[in-house]
KENUZA-217760 format. One record per residue (C-alpha): residue number from 0; z, x, y. Coordinates in nm, 4 decimals. Layout:
<lokes>
+-----+----------+----------+----------+
: num :       up :     east :    north :
+-----+----------+----------+----------+
: NUM :        Z :        X :        Y :
...
+-----+----------+----------+----------+
</lokes>
This chain:
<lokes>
+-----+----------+----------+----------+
: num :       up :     east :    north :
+-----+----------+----------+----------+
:   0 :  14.5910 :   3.0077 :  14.0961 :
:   1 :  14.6056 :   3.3736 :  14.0918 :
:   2 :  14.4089 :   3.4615 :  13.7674 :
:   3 :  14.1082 :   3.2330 :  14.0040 :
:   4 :  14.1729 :   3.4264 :  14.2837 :
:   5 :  14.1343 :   3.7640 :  14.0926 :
:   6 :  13.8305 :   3.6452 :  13.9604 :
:   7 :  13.6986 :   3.5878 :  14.2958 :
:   8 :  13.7922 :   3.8850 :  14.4539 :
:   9 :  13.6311 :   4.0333 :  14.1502 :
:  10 :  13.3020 :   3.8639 :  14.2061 :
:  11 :  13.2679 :   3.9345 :  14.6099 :
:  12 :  13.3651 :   4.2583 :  14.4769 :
:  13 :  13.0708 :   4.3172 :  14.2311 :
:  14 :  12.7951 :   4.1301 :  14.5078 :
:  15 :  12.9098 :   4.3682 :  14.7813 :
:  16 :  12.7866 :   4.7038 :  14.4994 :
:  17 :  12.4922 :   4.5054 :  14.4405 :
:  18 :  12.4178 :   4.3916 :  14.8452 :
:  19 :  12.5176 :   4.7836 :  14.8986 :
:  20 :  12.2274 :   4.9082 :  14.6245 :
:  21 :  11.9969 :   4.7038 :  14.8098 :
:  22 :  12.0354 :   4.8347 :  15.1516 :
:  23 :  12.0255 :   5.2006 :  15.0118 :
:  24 :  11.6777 :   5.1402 :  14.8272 :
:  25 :  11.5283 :   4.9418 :  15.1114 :
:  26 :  11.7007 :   5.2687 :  15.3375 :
:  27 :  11.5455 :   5.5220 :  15.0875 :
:  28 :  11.1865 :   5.3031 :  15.0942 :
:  29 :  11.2007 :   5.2685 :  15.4453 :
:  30 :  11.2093 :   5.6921 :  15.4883 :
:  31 :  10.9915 :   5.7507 :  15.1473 :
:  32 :  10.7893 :   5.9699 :  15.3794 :
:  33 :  11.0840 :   6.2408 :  15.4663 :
:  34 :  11.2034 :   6.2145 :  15.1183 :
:  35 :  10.8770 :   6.2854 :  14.9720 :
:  36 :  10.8755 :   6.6113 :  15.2447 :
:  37 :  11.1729 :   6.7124 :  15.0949 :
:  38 :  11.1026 :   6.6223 :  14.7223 :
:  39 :  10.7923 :   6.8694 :  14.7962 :
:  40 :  10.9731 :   7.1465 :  14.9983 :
:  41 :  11.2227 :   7.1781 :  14.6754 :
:  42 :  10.9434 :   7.1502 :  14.4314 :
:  43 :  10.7490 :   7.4355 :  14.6522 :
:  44 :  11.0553 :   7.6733 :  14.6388 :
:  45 :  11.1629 :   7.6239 :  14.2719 :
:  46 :  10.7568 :   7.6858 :  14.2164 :
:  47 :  10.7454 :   7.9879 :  14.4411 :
:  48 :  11.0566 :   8.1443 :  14.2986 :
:  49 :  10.9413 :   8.0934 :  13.9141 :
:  50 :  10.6599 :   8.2441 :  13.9932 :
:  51 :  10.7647 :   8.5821 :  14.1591 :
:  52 :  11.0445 :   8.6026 :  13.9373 :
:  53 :  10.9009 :   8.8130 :  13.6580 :
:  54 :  10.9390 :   8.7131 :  13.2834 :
:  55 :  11.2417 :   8.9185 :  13.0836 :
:  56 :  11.2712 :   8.9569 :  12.6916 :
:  57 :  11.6107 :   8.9713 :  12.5517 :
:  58 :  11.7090 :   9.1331 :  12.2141 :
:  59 :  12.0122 :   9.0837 :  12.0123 :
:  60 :  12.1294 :   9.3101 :  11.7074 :
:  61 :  12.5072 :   9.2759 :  11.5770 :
:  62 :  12.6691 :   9.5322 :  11.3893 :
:  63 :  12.9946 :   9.6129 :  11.2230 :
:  64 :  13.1721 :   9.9947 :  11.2206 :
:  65 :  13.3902 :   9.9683 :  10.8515 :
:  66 :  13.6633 :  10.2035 :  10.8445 :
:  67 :  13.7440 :  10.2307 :  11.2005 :
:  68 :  14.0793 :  10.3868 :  11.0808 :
:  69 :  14.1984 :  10.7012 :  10.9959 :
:  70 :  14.1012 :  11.0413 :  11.0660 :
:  71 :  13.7669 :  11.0497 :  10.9071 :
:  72 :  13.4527 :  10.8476 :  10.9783 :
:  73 :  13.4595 :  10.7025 :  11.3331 :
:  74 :  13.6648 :  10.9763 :  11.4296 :
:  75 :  13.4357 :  11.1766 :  11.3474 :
:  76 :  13.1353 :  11.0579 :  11.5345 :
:  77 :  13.3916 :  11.0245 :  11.8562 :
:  78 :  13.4989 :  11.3780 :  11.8390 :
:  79 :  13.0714 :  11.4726 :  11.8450 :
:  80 :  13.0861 :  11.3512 :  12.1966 :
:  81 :  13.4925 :  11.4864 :  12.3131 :
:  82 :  13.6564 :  11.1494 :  12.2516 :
:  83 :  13.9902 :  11.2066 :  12.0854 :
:  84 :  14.1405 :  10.9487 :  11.8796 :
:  85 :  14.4626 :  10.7606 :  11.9227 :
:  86 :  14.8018 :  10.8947 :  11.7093 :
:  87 :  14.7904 :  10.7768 :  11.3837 :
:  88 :  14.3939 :  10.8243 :  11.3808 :
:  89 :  14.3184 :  10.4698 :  11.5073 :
:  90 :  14.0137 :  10.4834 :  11.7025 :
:  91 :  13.9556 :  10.2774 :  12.0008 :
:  92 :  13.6140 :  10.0934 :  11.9200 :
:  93 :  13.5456 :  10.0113 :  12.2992 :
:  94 :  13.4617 :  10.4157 :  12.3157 :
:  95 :  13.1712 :  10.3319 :  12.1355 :
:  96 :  13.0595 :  10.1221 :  12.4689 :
:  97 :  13.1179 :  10.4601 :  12.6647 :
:  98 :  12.9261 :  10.6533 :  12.3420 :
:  99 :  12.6022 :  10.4380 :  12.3823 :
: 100 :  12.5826 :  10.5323 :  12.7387 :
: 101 :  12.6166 :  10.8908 :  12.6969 :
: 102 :  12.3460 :  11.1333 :  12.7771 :
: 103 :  12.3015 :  11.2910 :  12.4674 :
: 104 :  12.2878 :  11.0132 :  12.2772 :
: 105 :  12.0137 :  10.7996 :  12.5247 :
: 106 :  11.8279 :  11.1019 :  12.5394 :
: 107 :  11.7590 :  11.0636 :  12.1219 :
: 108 :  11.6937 :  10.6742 :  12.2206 :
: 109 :  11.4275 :  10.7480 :  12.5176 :
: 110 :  11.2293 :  11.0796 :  12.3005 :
: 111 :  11.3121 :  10.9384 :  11.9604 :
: 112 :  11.0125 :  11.1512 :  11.7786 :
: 113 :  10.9092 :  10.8550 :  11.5740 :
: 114 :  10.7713 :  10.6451 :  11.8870 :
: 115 :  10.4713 :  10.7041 :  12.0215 :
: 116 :  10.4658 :  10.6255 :  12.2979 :
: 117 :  10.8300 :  10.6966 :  12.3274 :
: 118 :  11.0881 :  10.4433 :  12.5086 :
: 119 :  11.0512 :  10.6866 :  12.7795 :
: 120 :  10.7274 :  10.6631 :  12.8439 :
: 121 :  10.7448 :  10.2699 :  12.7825 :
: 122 :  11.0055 :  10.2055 :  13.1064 :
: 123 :  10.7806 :  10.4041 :  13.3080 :
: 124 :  10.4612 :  10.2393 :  13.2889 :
: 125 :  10.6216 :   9.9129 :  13.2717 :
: 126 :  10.7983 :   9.9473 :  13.5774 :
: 127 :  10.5830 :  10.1589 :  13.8055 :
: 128 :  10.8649 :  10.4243 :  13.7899 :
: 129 :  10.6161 :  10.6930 :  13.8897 :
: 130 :  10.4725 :  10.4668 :  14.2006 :
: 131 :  10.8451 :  10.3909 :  14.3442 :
: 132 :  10.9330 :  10.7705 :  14.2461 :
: 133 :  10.6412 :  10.9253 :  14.4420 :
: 134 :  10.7046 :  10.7059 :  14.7727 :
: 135 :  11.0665 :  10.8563 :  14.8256 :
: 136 :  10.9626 :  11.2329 :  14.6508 :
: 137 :  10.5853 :  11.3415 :  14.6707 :
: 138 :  10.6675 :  11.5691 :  14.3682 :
: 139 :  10.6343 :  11.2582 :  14.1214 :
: 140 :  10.2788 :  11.1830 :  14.1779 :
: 141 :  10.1177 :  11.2063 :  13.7908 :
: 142 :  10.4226 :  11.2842 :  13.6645 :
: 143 :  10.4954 :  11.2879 :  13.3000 :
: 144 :  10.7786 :  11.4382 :  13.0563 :
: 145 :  10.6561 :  11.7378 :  12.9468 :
: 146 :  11.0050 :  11.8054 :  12.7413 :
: 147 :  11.1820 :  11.5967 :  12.5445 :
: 148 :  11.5250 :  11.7719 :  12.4951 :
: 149 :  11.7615 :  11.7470 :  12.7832 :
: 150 :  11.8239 :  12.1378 :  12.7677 :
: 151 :  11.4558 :  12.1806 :  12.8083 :
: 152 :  11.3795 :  11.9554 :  13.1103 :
: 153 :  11.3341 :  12.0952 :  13.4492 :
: 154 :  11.4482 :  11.9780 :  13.8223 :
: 155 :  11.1662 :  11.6796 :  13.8389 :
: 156 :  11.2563 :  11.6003 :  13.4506 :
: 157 :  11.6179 :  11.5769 :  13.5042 :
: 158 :  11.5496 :  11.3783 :  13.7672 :
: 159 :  11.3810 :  11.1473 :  13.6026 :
: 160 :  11.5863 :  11.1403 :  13.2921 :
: 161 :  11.8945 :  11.0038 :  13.5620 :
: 162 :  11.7447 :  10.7533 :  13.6888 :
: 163 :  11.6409 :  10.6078 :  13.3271 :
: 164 :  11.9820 :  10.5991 :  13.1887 :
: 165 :  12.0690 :  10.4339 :  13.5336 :
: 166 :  11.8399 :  10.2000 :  13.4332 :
: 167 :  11.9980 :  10.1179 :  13.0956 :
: 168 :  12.3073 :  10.1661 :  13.1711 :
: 169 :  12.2895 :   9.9321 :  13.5049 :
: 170 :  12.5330 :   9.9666 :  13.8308 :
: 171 :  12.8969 :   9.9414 :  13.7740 :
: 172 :  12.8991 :   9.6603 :  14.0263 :
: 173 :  12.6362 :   9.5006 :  13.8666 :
: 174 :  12.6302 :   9.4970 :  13.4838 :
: 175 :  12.4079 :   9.2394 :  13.4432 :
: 176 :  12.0941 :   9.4642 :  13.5919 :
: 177 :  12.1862 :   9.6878 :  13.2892 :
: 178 :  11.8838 :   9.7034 :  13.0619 :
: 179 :  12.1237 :   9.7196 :  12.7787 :
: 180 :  12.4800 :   9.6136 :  12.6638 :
: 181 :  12.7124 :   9.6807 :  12.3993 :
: 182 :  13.0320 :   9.4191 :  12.3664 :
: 183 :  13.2717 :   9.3484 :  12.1092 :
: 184 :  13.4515 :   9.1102 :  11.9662 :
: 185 :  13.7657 :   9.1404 :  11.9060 :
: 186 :  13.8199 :   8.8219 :  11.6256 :
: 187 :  13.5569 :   8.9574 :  11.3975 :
: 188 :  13.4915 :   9.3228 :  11.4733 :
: 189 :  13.1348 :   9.2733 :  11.5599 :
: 190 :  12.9514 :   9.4864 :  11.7872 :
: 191 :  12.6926 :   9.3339 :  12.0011 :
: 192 :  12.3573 :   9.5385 :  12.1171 :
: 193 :  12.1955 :   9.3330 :  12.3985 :
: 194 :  11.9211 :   9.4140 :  12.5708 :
: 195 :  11.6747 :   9.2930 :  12.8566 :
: 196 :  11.3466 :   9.4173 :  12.9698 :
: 197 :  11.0028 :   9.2929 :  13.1300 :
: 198 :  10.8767 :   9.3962 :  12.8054 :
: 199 :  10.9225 :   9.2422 :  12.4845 :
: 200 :  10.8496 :   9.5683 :  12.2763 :
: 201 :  11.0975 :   9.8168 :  12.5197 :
: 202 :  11.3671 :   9.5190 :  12.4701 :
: 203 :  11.3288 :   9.5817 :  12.0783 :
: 204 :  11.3023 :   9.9098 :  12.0788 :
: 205 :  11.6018 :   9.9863 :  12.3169 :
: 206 :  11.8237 :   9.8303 :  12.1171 :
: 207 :  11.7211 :   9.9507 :  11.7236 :
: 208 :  11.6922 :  10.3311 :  11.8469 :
: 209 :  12.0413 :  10.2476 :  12.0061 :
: 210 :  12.1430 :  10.1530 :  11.6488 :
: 211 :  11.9748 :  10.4256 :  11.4334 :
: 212 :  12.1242 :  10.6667 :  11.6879 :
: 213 :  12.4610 :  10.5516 :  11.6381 :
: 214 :  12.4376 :  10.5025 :  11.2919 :
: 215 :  12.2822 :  10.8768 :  11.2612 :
: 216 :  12.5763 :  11.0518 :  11.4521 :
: 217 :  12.8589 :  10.8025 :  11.2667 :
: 218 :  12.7051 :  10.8612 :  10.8994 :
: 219 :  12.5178 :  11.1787 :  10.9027 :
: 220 :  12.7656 :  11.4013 :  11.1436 :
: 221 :  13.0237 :  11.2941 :  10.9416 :
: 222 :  12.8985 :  11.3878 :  10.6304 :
: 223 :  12.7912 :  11.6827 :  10.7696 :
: 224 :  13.1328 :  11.7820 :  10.8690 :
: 225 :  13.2457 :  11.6571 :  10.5288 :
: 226 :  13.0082 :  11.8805 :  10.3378 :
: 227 :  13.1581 :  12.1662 :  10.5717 :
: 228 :  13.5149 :  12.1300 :  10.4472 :
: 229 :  13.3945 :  12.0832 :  10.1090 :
: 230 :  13.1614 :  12.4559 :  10.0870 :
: 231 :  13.4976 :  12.5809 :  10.2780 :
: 232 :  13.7447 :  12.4683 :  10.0202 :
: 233 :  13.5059 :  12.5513 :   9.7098 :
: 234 :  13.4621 :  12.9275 :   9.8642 :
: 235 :  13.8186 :  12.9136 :   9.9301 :
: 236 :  13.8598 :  12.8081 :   9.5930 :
: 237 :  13.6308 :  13.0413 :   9.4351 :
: 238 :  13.7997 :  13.3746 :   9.6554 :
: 239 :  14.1367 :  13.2032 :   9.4930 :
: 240 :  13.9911 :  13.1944 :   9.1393 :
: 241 :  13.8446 :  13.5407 :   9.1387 :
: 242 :  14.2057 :  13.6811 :   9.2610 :
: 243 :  14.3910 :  13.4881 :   8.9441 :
: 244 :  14.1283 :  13.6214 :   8.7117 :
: 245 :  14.1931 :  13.9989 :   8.8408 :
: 246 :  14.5569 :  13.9933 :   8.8517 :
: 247 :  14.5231 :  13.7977 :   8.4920 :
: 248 :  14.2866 :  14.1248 :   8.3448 :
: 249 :  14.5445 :  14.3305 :   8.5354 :
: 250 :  14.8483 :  14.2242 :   8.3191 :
: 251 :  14.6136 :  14.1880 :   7.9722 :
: 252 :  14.5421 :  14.5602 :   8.0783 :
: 253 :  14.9557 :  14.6196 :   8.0991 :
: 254 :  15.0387 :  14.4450 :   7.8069 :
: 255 :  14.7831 :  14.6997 :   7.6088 :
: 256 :  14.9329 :  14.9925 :   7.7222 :
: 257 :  15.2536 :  14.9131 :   7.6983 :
: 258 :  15.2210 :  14.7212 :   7.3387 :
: 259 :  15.4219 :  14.9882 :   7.1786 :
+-----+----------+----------+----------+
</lokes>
């Protein structure tokens, strides 16, 4: 009696869903004509807001640092821009986030001399920097880098230069409007150059010159400062070698004299 009565209560069960579906598609048929308002109004919005929402380019480029320990190498490249290394000569290799948005080192990026045009020049036509710079500062109208090295540039350039590594760099509060990112990953040591523009070519280009920028002050510096200490220790070595030779004539001269 009770594995029946299960079975029943099972069954009214099951016809009450199906009696339920039935009343909500005769409901839904019933209104088609708000539903297809609505239908429309959401279609309309997600339309409109593809639309004005402009179309971005990422880029991607993963790199690894080798030897990011001792005093040499990374070290090296940090101490270029006042970073000092940890005790022991273990470098930190989230300073290289704080490296990529230094000013010396996006100025290279935006007037690297084999672009033409350079990045610079790119960000500002793309975005109408000149337009939205000119409405708050009459100044801008036409304006154009004249100099491309930060010592060079004058009130309007340095100016201008701010608000482009603003640009890259993005808000503080709002990373994500960055034009460029650097992460890294702990687990496998990668570093991770992301960037996002309205253009496909400044999205490339931000993030190689990024890359040969870092790779220039990281290799070439530091075999700059290597040759250095070499040329010092061989003249060292040479001002050492000329002493032994002198004092070495000196006592052949001695022994001469005093042969007898």
């Amino acid at each position: 009696m009770e594995e029946n009565k299960t079975y029943e209560d099972d069954e009214i069960t099951l016809k009450e869903l199906i009696l339920k579906i039935k009343e909500y598609i005769h409901e839904i048929w019933n209104n088609k004509l708000i539903n297809i308002i609505l239908v429309l109004i959401f279609l309309s919005f997600f339309s409109y807001k593809a639309l004005v929402t402009p179309t971005t380019y990422s880029a991607n480029l993963k790199f690894i640092v080798e030897g990011q320990s001792g005093g040499s190498g990374l070290g090296g490249l940090l101490g270029q821009f006042g970073f000092r290394t940890g005790g022991g000569g273990k470098t930190n290799p989230f300073q290289i986030q704080e490296i990529s948005k230094s000013s010396t080192l996006l100025a290279d990026v935006l007037f690297d001399k084999n672009d033409s045009p350079n990045l610079a020049e790119e960000i500002i036509t793309q975005y109408m920097l000149v337009e939205k710079w000119s409405e708050k500062n009459p100044s801008f109208i036409g304006f154009q880098f004249k100099n491309k090295k930060i010592n060079d540039f004058d009130t309007l350039e340095i100016k201008a230069f701010k608000s482009l590594v603003s640009m890259i760099n993005g808000p503080e509060k709002s990373p994500d409007l960055a034009l460029q990112t650097i992460k890294f990953n702990e687990d496998n040591g990668l570093f991770t150059i992301s960037t996002n523009s309205l253009s496909e070519d400044i999205s490339l280009k931000l993030a190689h010159n990024t890359y040969n920028r870092l790779k220039y002050f990281y290799e070439e510096k530091t075999l700059e400062n290597q040759r250095r200490t070499r040329d010092l220790l061989k003249t060292k070595v040479d001002s050492l070698d000329a002493v032994i030779k002198a004092k070495y004539f000196q006592a052949a001269r001695f022994q001469d004299r005093n042969r007898d």
